[in-house]
C-alpha positions as CSV (number, residue, x, y, z in Angstrom):
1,X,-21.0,-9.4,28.0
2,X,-21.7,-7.5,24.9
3,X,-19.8,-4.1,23.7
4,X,-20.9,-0.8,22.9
5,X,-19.7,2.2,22.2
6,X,-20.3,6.0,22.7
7,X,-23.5,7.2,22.1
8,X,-21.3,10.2,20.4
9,X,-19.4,8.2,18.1
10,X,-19.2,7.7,14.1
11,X,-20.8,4.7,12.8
12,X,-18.9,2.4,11.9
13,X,-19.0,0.8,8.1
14,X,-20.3,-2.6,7.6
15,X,-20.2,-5.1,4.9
16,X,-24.1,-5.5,4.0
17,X,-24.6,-8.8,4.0
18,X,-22.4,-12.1,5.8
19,X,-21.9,-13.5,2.3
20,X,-20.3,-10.7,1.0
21,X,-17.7,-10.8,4.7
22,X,-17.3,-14.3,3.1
23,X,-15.7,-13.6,-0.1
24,X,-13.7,-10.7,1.4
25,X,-12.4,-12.6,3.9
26,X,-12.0,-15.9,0.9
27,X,-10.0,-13.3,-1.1
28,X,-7.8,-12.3,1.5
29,X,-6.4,-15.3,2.2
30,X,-6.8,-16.8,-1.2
31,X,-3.4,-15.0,-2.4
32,X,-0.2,-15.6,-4.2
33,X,1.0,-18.3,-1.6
34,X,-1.7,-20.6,-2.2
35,X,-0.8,-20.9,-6.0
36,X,2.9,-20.9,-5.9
37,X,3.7,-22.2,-2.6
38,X,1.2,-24.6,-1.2
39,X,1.7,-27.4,-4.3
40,X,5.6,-27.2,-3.4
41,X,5.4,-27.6,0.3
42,X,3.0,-30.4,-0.4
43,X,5.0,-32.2,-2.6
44,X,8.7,-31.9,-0.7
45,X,6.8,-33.0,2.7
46,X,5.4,-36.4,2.1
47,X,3.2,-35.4,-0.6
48,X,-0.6,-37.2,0.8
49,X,1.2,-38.3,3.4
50,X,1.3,-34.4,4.1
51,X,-2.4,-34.0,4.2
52,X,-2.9,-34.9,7.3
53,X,-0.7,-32.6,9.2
54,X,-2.0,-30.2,7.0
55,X,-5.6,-31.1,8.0
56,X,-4.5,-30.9,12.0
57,X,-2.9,-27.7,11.4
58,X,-5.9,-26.2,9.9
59,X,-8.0,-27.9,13.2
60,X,-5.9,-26.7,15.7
61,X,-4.7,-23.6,14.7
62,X,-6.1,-21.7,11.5
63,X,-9.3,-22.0,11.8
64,X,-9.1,-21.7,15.9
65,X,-7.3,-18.6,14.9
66,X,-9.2,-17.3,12.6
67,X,-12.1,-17.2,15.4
68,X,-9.9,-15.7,17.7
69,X,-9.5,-12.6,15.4
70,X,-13.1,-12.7,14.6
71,X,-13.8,-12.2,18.3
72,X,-11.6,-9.4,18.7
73,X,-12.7,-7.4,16.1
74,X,-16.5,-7.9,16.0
75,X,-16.7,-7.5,19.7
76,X,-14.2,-4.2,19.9
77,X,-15.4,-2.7,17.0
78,X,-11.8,-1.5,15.8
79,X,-9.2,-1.5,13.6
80,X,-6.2,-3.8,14.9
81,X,-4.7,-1.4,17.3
82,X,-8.0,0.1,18.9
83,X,-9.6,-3.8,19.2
84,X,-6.4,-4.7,21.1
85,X,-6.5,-1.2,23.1
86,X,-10.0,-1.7,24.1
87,X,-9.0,-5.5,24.8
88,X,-6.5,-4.1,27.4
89,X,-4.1,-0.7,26.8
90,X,-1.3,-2.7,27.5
91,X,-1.8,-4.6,24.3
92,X,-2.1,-1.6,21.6
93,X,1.3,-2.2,20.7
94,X,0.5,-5.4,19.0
95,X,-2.5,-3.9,16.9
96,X,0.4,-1.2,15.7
97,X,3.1,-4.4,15.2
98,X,0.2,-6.0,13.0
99,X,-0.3,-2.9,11.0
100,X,3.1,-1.9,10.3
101,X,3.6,-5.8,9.4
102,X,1.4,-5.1,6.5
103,X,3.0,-1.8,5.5
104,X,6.0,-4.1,4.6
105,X,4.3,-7.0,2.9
106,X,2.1,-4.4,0.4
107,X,5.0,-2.4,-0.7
108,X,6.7,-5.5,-1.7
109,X,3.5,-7.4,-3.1
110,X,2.4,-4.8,-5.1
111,X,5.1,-5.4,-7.2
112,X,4.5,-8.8,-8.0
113,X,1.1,-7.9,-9.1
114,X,2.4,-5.9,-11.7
115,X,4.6,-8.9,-13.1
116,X,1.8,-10.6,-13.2
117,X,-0.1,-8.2,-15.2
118,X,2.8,-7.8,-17.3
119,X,3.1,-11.7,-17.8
120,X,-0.6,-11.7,-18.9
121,X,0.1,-9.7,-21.7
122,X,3.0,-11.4,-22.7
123,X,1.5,-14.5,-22.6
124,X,-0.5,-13.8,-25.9
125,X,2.8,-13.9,-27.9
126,X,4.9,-15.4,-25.3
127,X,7.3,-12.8,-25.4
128,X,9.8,-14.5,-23.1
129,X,11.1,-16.4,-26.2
130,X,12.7,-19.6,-25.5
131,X,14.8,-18.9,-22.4
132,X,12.0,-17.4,-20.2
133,X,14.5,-17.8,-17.1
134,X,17.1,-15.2,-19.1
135,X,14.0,-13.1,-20.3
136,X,12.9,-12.8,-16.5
137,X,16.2,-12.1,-14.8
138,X,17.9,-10.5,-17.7
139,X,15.2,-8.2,-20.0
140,X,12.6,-8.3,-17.5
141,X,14.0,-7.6,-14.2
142,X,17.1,-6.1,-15.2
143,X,18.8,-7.4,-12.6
144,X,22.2,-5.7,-11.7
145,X,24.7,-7.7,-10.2
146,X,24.8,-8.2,-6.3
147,X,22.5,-7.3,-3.8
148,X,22.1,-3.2,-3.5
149,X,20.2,-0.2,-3.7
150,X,20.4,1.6,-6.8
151,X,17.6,4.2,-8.6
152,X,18.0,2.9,-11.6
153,X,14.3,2.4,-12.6
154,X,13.1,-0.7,-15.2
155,X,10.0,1.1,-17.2
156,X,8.3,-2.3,-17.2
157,X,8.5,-2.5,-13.6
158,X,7.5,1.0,-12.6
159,X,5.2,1.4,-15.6
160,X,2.5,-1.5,-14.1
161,X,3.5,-0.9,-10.7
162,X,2.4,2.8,-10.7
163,X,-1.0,1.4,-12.3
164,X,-1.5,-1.1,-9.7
165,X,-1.2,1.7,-6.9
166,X,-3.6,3.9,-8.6
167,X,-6.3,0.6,-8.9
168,X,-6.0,-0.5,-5.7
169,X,-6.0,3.5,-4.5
170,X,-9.3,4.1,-6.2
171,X,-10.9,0.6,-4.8
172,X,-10.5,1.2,-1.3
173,X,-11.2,5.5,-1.5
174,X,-14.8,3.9,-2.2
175,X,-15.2,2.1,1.1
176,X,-15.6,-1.1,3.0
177,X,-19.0,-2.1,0.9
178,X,-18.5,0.1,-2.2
179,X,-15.1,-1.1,-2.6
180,X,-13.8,-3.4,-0.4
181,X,-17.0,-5.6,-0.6
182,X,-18.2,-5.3,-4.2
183,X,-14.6,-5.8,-5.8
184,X,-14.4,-9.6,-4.0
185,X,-18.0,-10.3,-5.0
186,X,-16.8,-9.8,-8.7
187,X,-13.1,-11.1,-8.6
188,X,-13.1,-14.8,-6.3
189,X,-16.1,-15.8,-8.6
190,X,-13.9,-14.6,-11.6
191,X,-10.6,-16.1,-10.2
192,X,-12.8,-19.4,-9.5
193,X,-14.1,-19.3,-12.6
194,X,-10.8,-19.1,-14.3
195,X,-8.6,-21.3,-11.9
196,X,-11.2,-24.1,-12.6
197,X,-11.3,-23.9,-16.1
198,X,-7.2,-23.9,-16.3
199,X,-6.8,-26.8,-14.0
200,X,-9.4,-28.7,-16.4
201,X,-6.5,-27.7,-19.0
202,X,-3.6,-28.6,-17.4
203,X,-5.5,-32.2,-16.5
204,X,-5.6,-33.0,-20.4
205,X,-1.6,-31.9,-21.0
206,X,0.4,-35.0,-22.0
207,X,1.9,-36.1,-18.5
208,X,-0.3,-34.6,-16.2
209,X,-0.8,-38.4,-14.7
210,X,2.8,-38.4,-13.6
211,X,2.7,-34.9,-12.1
212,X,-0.3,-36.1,-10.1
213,X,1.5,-39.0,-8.8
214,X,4.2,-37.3,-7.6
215,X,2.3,-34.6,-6.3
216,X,0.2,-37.5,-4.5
217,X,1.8,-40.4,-3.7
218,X,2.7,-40.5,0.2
219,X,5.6,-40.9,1.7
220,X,4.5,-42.1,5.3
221,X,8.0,-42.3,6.9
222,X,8.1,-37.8,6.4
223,X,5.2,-37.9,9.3
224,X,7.7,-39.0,11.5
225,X,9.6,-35.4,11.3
226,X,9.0,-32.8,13.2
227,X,9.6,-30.4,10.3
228,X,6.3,-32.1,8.2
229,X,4.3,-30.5,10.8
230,X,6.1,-27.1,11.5
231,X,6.0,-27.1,7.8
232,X,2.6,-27.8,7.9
233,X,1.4,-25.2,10.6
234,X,3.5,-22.9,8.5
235,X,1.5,-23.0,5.4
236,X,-2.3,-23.0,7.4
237,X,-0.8,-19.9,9.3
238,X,0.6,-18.2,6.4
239,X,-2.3,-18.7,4.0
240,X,-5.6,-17.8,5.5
241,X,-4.2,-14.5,6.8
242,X,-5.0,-14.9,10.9
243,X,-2.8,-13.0,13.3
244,X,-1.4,-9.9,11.4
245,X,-4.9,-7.5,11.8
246,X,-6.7,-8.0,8.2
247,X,-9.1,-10.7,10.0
248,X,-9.8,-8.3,13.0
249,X,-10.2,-5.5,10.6
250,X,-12.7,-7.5,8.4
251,X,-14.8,-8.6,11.4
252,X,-15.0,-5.0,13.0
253,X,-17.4,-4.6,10.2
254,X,-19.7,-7.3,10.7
255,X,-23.3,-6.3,12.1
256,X,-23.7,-7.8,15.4
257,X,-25.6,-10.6,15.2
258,X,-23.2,-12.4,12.5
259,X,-22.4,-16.1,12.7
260,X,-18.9,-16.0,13.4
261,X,-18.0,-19.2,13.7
262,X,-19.5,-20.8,10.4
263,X,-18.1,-17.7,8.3
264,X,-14.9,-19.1,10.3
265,X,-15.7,-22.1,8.6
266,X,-16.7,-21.7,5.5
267,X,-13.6,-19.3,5.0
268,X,-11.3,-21.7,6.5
269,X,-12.0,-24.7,4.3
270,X,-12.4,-22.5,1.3
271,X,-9.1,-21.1,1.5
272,X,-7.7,-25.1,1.9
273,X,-9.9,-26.4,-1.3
274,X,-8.2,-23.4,-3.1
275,X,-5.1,-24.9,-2.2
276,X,-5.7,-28.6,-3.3
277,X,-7.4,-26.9,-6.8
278,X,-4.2,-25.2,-6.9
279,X,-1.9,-28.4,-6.4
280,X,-3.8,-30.3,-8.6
281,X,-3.4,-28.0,-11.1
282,X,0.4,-26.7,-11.3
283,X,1.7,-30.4,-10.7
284,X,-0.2,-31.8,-13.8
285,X,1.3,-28.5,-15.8
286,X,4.9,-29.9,-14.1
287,X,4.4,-33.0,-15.1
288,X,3.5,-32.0,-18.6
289,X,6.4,-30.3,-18.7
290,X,8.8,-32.9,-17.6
291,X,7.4,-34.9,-20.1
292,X,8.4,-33.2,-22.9
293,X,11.7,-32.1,-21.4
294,X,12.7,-36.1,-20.7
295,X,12.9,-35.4,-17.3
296,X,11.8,-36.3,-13.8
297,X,8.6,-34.1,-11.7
298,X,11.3,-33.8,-9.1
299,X,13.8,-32.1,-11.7
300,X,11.7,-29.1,-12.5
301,X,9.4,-28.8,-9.4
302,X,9.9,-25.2,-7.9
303,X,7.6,-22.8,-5.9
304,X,8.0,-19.2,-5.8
305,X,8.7,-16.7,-8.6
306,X,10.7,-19.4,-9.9
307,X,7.7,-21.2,-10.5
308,X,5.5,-18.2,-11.9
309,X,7.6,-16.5,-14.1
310,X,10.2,-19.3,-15.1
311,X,8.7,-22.5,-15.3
312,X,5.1,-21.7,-16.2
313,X,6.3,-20.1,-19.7
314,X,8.5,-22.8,-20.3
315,X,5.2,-24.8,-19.6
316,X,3.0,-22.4,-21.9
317,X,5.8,-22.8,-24.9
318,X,5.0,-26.3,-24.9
319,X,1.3,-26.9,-24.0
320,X,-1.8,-27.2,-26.3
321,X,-3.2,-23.9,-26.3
322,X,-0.6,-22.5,-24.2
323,X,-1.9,-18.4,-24.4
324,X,-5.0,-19.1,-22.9
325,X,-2.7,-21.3,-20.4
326,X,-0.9,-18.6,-19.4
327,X,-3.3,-16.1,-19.7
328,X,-5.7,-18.2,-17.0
329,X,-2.6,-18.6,-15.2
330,X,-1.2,-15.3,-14.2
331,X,-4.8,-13.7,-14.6
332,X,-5.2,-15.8,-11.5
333,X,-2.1,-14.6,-10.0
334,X,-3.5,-11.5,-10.6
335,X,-7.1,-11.7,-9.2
336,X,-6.0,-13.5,-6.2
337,X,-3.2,-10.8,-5.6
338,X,-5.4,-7.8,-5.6
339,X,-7.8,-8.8,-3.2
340,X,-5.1,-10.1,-1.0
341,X,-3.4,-6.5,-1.3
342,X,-6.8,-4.4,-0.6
343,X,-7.1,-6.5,2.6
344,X,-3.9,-5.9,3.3
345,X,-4.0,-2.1,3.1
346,X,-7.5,-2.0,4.5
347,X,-5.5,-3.1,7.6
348,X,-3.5,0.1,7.7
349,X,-6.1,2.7,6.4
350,X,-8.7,1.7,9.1
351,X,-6.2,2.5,11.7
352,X,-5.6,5.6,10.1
353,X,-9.3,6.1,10.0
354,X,-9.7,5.4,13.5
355,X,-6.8,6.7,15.3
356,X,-6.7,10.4,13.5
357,X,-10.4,10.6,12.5
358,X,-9.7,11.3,9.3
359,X,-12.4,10.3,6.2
360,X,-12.4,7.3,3.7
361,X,-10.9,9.3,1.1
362,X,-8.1,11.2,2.9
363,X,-6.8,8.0,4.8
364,X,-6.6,6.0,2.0
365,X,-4.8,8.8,0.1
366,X,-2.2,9.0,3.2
367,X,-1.4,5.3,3.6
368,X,-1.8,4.9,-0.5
369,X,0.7,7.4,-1.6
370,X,3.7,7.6,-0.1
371,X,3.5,3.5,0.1
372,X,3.4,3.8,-3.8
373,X,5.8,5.6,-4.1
374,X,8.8,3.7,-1.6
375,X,7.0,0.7,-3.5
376,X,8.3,2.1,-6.6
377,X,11.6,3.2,-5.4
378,X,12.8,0.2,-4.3
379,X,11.0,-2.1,-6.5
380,X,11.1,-0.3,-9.3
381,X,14.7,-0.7,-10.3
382,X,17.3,-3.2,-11.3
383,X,18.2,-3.9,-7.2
384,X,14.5,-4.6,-6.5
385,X,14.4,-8.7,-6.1
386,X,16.9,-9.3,-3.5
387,X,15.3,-6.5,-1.5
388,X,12.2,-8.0,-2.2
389,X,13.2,-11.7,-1.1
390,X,15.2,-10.6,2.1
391,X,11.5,-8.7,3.2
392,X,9.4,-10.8,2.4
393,X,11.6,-13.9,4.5
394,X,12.1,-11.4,7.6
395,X,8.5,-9.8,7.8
396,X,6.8,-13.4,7.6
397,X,9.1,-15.0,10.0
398,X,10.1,-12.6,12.3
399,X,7.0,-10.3,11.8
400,X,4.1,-12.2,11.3
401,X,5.2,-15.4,13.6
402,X,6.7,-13.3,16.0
403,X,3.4,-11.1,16.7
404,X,1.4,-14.2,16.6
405,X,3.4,-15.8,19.3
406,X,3.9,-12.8,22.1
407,X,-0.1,-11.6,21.4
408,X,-1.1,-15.1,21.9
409,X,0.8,-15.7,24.9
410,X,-0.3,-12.1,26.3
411,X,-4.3,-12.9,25.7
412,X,-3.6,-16.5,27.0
413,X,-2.0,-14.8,30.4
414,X,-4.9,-11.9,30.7
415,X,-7.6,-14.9,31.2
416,X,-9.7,-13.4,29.1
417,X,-10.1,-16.0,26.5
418,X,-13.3,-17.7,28.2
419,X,-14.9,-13.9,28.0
420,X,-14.2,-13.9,23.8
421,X,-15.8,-17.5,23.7
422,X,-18.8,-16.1,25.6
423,X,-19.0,-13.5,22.8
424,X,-18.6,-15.6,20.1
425,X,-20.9,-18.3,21.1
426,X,-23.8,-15.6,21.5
427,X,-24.5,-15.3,18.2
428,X,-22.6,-18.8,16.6
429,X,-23.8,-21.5,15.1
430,X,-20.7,-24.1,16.5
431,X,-19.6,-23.1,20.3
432,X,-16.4,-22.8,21.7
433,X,-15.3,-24.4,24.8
434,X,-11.9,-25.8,26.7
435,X,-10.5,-27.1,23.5
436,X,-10.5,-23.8,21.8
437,X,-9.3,-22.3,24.7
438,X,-6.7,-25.1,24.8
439,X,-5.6,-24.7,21.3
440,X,-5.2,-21.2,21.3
441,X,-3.9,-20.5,24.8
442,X,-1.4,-23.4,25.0
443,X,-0.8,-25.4,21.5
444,X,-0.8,-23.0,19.4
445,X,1.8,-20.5,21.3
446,X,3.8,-23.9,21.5
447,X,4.0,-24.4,18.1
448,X,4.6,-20.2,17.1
449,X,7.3,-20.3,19.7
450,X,9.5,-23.7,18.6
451,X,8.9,-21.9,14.4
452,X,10.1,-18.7,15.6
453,X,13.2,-19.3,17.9
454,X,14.4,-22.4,15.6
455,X,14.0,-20.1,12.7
456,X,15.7,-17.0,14.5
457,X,18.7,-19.2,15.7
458,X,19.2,-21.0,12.2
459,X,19.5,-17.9,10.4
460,X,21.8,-16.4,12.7
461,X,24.3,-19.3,12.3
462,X,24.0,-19.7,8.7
463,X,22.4,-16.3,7.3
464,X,20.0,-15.5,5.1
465,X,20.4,-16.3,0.6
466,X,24.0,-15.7,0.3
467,X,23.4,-12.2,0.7
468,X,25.7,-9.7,2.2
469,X,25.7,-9.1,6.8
470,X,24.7,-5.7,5.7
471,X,22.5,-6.4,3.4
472,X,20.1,-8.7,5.9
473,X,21.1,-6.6,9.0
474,X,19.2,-3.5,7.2
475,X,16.1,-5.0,4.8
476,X,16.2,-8.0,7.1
477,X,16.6,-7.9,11.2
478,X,16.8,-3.8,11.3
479,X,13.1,-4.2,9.4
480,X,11.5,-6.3,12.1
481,X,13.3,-4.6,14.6
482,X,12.3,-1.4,13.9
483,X,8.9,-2.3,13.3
484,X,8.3,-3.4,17.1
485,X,10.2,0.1,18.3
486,X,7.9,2.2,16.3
487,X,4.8,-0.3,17.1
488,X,5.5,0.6,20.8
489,X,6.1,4.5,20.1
490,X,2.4,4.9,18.3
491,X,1.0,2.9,20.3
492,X,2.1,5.3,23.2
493,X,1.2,8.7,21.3
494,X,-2.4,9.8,21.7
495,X,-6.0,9.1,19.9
496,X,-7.7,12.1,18.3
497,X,-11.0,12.5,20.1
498,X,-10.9,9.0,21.0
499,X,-14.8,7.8,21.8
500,X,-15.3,6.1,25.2
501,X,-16.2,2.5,24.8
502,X,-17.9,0.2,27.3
503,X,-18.9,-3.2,28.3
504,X,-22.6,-4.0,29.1
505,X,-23.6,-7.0,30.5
């Protein structure tokens, strides 16, 4: 069956060409995760060894995924809630969930993009001085003491934070192609350009043999754990952005007779060669840096913040031409974050766009501007990281997995996955059949389910950072929780002038 809509309604923007759905969809999930998590997970999970999960991950579940999302959006023609509303009115719900999911994640990434920003510049003079972890936590940050919620604001913070709003305000006010489409066809070139030519850097540093090798060398017995693979499916799910709305928002503007499964494709194993680039690159800078500190890889390997903003300028102190290190470094950080964040909000404002009927410029403005400004209130101060880390663990695990695993298992019982292969394979270059189907209606629920209830269980009993109960019962399970009571409360509040859409054979 195809889909159409109204006669009566709006056309709906579209990306002008299926290379330039490409690199949005590349720069979406090309984000801050595949720099400063991916080499870590690698390395503490069997290093090669961990290839191959990896590898089955990304065969049976992100790129599977990935097409699943594809066909919801391109065939409904909506944002997250309205595809999954014209999928079945029973299911709107999990379009709001997906978009209130990314109302979390930007308010908190934001921030990070302007420490980035920040780190660029100071990378020129390397303004951290010789203790970059004090000079983070301490001049930086500003940390206060404890986990809280204070208004005491950190210029350095707010200053770059406000200027990342405004950017990323102005980008998407222009529109799917003006915006949207023309800002990725200039930054992944850019951010490939300039990753490259830094991991041909950090291959030269003294060392960088011995950060290789531990980055490389497998450890066979870790296959034999069943948290290799959960680890695994993890990082494929996490990185190439499936299941919280910005892939079903992307395809919605695709014109009809796109190629969905080899975009699926090329998006999927450009988002895993990122990854590898990426490995390749921050374990050579580790193992520089362990050389010169007398140390073990294993001593100073970290992922996170920790790695970006600690261990990088103690790697840039040291290196051969360490400010254009560091400026290739978090100018990557950088590039990769913004178009990971205008997906991210182009999830939200396009179901602003379609729910109220409101234009370009005034939804963007509404989701936009107060999320700058909560961004800036809670980030923006000297309580901002623990807030920060105690979201970002919740809305991932108990957001992002959680959605993934109850929409899955919904579409799976509906018996409707055969009718989005049928769409799919109309106008697709590589069919689906029973294994797709397979994947995503039995393994790939299995999988979601034993992450999300061992996860859910483990933090229970043991909690979450050392933080305070009320500390994670408020940023941490009264977040997720409240964002699946309000996700059911829109989802039961009515659509302005809401076009009638039908099914055709």
């Amino acid at each position: 069956m195809s889909s159409v809509q109204s006669s009566n309604s709006p056309k709906r923007e579209t990306f002008s060409s299926r290379g330039v759905f490409i690199l949005a969809a590349i720069g979406s999930a090309v984000g801050l995760g595949n720099i400063w998590r991916f080499p870590y997970i690698t390395y503490d999970n069997g290093g090669g060894a961990f290839i191959i999960p990896y590898l089955v991950a990304l065969l049976t579940a992100g790129i599977p995924l990935l097409f699943l999302d594809y066909a919801l959006g391109h065939k409904y023609r909506g944002s997250a809630p309205l595809a999954f509303r014209r999928f079945s009115k029973k299911f709107e719900t999990f379009g709001w969930w997906q978009v209130l999911i990314n109302v979390i994640i930007a308010i908190y990434y934001a921030v990070i993009l302007g420490w980035a920003a920040s780190y660029t510049y100071y990378s020129l003079d390397s303004a951290w001085g010789s203790d970059p972890s004090s000079f983070f936590f301490k001049d930086f940050l500003q940390m206060a003491d404890g986990a809280s919620v204070s208004l005491d604001f950190v210029g350095v913070i707010t200053g770059p934070l406000i200027v990342v709003w405004i950017g990323i305000l102005a980008v998407l006010a222009l529109g799917v192609q003006k915006g949207v489409g023309k800002t990725s066809v200039v930054f992944i070139p850019l951010l490939m350009v300039m990753f490259v030519v830094l991991v041909i850097t950090a291959l030269f540093l003294p060392g960088a043999a011995e950060g290789l090798n531990a980055l490389f060398t497998p450890n066979w017995e870790k296959l034999t754990e069943p948290s290799v693979w959960i680890a695994a499916y993890g990082q494929i799910f996490f990185s190439l952005s499936i299941c919280f709305g910005i892939m079903i928002t992307y395809s919605s503007y695709l014109k009809k007779d796109t190629d969905l499964t080899g975009s699926g494709l090329v998006v999927g194993f450009a988002n895993s060669s990122f990854e590898l680039l990426a490995g390749i690159g921050v374990f050579a800078a580790l193992g520089f840096m362990a050389t010169a500190a007398g140390k073990e890889v294993s001593e100073v390997a970290t992922s996170g913040i920790g790695l970006a903003f600690i261990a990088f300028p103690a790697i840039i102190d040291q290196a051969p031409f360490g400010q254009a290190i560091g400026v290739l470094f978090f100018g990557s950080l950088l590039f990769a974050g913004v178009t990971s964040l205008i997906s991210i909000l182009e999830v939200i404002i396009a179901a602003v766009q379609d729910k109220l009927k409101f234009g370009r410029v005034k939804s963007t403005a509404i989701v936009c501007v107060p999320m700058g400004i909560i961004s800036t209130i809670l980030f923006g101060t000297t309580t901002g990281l623990p807030v920060l880390d105690v979201l970002d663990k919740f809305v991932n695990n108990f957001g992002i997995v959680a959605v993934a695993f109850f929409s899955l298992v919904a579409i799976s019982f509906s018996r409707r996955l055969p009718m989005l292969a049928d769409h799919i394979n109309k106008t697709s270059s590589n069919k689906l059949g029973f294994i797709w189907r397979t994947v995503v209606g039995i393994i790939t629920p299995i999988v979601l389910g034993y992450m999300l209830f061992s996860e859910v269980f483990k933090v229970i009993e043991e909690g979450y950072g050392g933080y305070p109960t009320w500390f994670v019962n408020v940023f941490g399970w009264g977040m997720a929780i409240g964002l699946v009571v309000i996700s059911f409360i829109l989802s039961r509040t009515k659509w302005k002038n809401e076009e009638k859409f039908v099914e055709e054979e």
